[in-house]
C-alpha positions, 0 to 999 in steps of 0.5 A: 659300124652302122650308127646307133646313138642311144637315148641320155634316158633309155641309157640311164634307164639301163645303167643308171649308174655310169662312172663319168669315164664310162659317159665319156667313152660313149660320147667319144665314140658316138654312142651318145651325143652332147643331149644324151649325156645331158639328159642321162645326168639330168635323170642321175643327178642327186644333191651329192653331185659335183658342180660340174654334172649341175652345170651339164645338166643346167646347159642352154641347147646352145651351150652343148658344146660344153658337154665334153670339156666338163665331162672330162673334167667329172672324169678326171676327179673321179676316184672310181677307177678300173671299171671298164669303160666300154662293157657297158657300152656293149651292153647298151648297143647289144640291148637297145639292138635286141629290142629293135631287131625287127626294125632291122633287116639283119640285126645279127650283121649289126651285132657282127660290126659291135663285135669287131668294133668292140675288139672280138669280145669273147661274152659274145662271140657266140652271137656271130654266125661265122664262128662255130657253135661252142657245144658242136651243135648246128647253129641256127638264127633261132639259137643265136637269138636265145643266146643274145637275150641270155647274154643281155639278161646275164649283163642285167644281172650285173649292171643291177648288182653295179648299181646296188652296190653304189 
């Protein structure tokens, strides 16, 4: 997969209510690195969270290495359990591609390596050029651009619904 390491602030702009297993997939997998995860509970933090999150979030550039031992430790405490840890990862690697597309030269190809990396998810796999269109119609760039931003809006809807409800 082509790296794509997202932003701790775009992400919590994003998502801002990210379970710390869900922070923990991203940083294992390399979509976020040990500033991002820092900056993301910086921006998340509240007066109600555990010491761990303050100690990330109060963490010398030279001190990073702390990141993943605390994280996993916030993961290990949590009592959320059952959210799928990397739907919103997808959604984060789909949108922030969405949003550069013109910076790429095939940003379709990029969502082609997400969709293998990501284990073939069936949200999206109208978006891969070499699989049939669903309604039978002729496929076009166009219409695999206007399904990838429905797709997004339609993640939107639930991450903003995810946050409202916490």
């Amino acid at each position: 997969m082509t790296l794509l390491l997202l932003d701790g602030h775009y992400i919590f702009k994003k998502t801002p209510r990210l379970s710390w297993g869900e922070l923990l997939f991203g940083l294992q997998h390399g979509y976020v690195n040990e500033k991002g995860v820092t900056d993301y509970i910086c921006d998340a933090l509240t007066i109600d969270a555990p010491n761990e999150a303050f100690e990330i979030a109060s963490l010398e550039t030279q001190e990073q290495y702390l990141v993943r031992g605390l994280l996993e430790t916030l993961n290990e405490q949590d009592s959320r359990t059952g959210k799928e840890t990397s739907e919103a990862w997808l959604f984060l690697l789909l949108s922030f591609t969405y949003e550069h597309k013109n910076e790429y030269d095939d940003p379709l190809s990029l969502v082609e390596e997400l969709y293998a990396d990501f284990d073939y998810p069936e949200k999206i796999a109208s978006l891969i050029r070499y699989m049939p269109p669903q309604d039978g119609s002729n496929g076009s760039e166009e219409l695999l651009f206007n399904q990838w931003k429905n797709i997004i809006s339609n993640y939107e809807i639930f991450f903003e619904s995810r946050a409202n409800a916490s």
